[in-house]
C-alpha positions as CSV (number, residue, x, y, z in Angstrom):
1,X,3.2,-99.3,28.9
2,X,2.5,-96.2,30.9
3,X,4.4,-94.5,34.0
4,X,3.1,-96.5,36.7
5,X,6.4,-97.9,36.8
6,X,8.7,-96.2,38.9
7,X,11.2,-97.0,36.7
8,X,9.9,-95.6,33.7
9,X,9.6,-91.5,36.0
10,X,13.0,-91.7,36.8
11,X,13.9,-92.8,33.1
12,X,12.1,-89.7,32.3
13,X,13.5,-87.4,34.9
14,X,16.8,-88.1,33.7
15,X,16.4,-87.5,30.2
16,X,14.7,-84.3,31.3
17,X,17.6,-83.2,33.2
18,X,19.8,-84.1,30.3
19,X,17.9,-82.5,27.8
20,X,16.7,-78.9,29.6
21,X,19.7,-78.7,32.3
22,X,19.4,-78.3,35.9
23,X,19.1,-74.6,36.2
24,X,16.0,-74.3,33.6
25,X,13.7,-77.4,35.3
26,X,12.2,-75.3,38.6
27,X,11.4,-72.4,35.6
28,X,10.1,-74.8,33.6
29,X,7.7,-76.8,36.7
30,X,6.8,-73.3,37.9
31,X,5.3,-72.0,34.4
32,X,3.8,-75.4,34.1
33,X,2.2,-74.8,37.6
34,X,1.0,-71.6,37.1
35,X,-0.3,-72.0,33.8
36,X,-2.4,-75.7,35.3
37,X,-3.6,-73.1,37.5
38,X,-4.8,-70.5,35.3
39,X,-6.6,-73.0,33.5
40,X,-8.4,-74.3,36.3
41,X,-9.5,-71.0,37.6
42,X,-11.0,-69.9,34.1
43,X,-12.8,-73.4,33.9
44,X,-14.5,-72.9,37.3
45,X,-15.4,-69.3,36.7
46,X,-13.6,-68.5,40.2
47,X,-11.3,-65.1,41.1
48,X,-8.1,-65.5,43.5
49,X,-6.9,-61.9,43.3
50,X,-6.2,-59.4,40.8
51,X,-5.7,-60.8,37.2
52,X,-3.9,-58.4,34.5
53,X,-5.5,-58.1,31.1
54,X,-2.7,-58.9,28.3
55,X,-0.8,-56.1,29.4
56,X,-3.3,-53.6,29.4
57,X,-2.8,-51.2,32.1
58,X,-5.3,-48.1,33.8
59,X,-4.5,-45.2,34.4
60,X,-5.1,-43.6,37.8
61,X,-8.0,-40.8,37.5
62,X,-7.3,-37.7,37.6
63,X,-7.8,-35.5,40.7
64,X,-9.4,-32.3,40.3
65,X,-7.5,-29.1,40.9
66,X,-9.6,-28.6,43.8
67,X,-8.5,-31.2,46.0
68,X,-4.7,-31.4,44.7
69,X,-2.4,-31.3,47.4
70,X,-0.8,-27.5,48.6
71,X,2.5,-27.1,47.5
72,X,5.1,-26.9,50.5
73,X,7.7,-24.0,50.0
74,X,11.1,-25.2,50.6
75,X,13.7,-22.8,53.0
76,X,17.3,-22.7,52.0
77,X,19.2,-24.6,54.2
78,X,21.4,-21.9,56.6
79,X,24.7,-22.7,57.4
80,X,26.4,-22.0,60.5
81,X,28.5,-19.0,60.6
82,X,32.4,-20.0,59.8
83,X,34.8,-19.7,63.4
């Protein structure tokens, strides 16, 4: 008794679709995906791109007052004298 029938996945794709609804099954294969993935990748020690630690974000470093951009001074904007 396994799901080496066909019979058996389609039995199980229909309750599925019954059960979770059409619109919430691609969220639910692509966070199934992605998390497969993720495991794979931390098993095999391997790096595809940035990862993000829970949440935790870096701050940019600071430049030094040195090398900070000039400020640009800003001219009024002249209007053209009224006919």
């Amino acid at each position: 008794m396994g799901l080496d029938n066909p019979l058996h996945v389609v039995l199980l794709l229909l309750v599925l679709l019954l059960v979770f609804g059409a619109k919430k099954l691609p969220e639910i294969g692509r966070s199934l995906g992605t998390g497969l993935r993720e495991f794979k990748q931390s098993i095999s020690g391997e790096s595809h791109g940035p990862t993000l630690t829970a949440g935790v974000q870096h701050a940019p470093a600071a430049q030094p007052a040195a090398q900070a951009p000039a400020e640009q001074q800003v001219q009024p904007q002249q209007t053209p004298p009224a006919a």
